[in-house]
N, C-alpha and C positions, 0 to 999 in steps of 0.2 A: 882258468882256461876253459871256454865255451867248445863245442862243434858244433859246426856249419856244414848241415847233410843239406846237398844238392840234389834235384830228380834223377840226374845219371845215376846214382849212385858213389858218384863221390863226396868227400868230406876236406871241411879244412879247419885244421881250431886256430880259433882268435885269442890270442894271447896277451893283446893289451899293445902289444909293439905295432900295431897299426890304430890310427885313431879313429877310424868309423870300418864298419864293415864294405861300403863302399872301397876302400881302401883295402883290406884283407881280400875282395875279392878280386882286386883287380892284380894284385901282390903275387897271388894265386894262378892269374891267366883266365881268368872269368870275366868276359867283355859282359857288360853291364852299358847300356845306355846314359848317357847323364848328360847336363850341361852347367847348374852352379854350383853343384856341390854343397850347400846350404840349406834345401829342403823350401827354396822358394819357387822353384818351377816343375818339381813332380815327377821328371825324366828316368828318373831311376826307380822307381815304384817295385815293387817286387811285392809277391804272394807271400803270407807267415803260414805257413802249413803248419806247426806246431811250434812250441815255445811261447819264451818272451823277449821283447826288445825292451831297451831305453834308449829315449831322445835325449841327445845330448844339448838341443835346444828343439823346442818344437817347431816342426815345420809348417810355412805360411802357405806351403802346397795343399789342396782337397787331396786326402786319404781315404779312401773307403774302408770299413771294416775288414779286417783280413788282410788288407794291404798296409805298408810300410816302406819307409824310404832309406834304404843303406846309409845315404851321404851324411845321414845326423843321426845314426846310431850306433846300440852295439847291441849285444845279444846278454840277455842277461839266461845262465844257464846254454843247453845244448837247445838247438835250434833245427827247423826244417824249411828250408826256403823252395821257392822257385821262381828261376828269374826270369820275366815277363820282356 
């Protein structure tokens, strides 16, 4: 079981019962932008403040350093996001 610390100050752990974090945060009430959910169009981008993620298939969207896409990951370890 991961945490998912958010800028408000809130958190949520990902327990495996959702399959990407895209999914945990929306489970949660966390609107997150997106449109394929596959990491081919980028829309859900999000800042890694600390941690680390895995792609569960890598995404054909441009990532920048520091940035990561919920829709094809999980958090490996506790985590600090911010969702852009």
């Amino acid at each position: 079981m991961s945490k998912v610390g958010l800028p408000d100050g809130s958190s949520l752990q990902f327990d495996g019962s959702c399959p990407t974090l895209l999914d945990a945060l929306e489970q949660h009430q966390h609107e997150v932008s997106y449109h394929c959910r596959a990491g081919f169009c980028g829309a859900c981008r999000c800042k890694l403040i600390s941690g680390d993620i895995r792609y569960l298939q890598e995404p054909l969207a441009f990532v920048r350093k520091g940035e990561f896409l919920p829709c094809c990951s999980v958090p490996v370890g506790d985590i600090e996001i911010e969702l852009v």
